[in-house]
N, C-alpha and C positions, 0 to 999 in steps of 0.2 A: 724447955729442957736446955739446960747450958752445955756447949759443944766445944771443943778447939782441935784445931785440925793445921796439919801445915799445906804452905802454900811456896812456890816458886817463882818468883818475879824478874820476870830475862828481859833487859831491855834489847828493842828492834829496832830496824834501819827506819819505821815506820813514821813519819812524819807527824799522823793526825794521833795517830793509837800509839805511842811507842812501849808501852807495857805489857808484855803477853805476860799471862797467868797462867799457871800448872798448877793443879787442885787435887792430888794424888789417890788420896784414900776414897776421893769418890769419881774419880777418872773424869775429872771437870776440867773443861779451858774456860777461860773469859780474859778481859784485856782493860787496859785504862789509859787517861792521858798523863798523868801522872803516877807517882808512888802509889799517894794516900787514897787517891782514886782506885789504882789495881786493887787494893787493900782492900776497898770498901764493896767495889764487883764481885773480886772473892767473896766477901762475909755477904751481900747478896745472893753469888750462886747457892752456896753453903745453906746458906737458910732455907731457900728454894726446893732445892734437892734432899734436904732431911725430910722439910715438910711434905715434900711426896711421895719419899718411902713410907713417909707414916701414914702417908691419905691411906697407900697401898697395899697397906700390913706388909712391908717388905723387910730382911734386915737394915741395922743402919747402921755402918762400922763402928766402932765405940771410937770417943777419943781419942786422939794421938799426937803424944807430947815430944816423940821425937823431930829432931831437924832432917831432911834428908842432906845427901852430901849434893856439892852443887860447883860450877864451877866458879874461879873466882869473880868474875863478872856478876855474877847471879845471888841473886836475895832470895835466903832461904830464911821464912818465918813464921810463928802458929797466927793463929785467926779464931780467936771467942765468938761464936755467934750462942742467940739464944731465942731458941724458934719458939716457944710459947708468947714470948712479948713479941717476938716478930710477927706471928699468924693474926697476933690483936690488929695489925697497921694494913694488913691486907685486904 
């Protein structure tokens, strides 16, 4: 099932990690050493977390195409994940 959801990418004083991730609509943190990397942990968590509402029969928020507001330091972005061809690689 194809999903996109936004994400917030704050950079930190963090030397090794400096990418913290906010994952909103499913109340997710995760972190990266890089951009593409935050990017990629998100659409990670994301798949992760869909695929275990579903194990679950739990809701799973619908899509959401809005940006939140963020401050200007901070990257706000959506994220396409797509847990059927994900659940294949698991």
């Amino acid at each position: 099932m194809n999903r996109i959801y936004p994400i917030v990418i704050i950079k930190t004083d963090d030397k090794l990690v400096p990418y913290f991730v906010n994952i909103p609509d499913l109340n997710g943190k995760t972190q990266g050493t890089t951009i593409y990397d935050a990017i990629q942990m998100a659409r990670d968590y994301i798949n992760l977390k869909v695929t275990e509402l579903e194990d679950n029969h739990e809701p799973i928020p619908e899509s959401n195409y809005s940006l939140p507001q963020v401050k200007k330091s901070d990257i706000a972005t959506l994220v396409d994940v797509d847990t059927a061809k994900y659940s294949k690689f698991e």
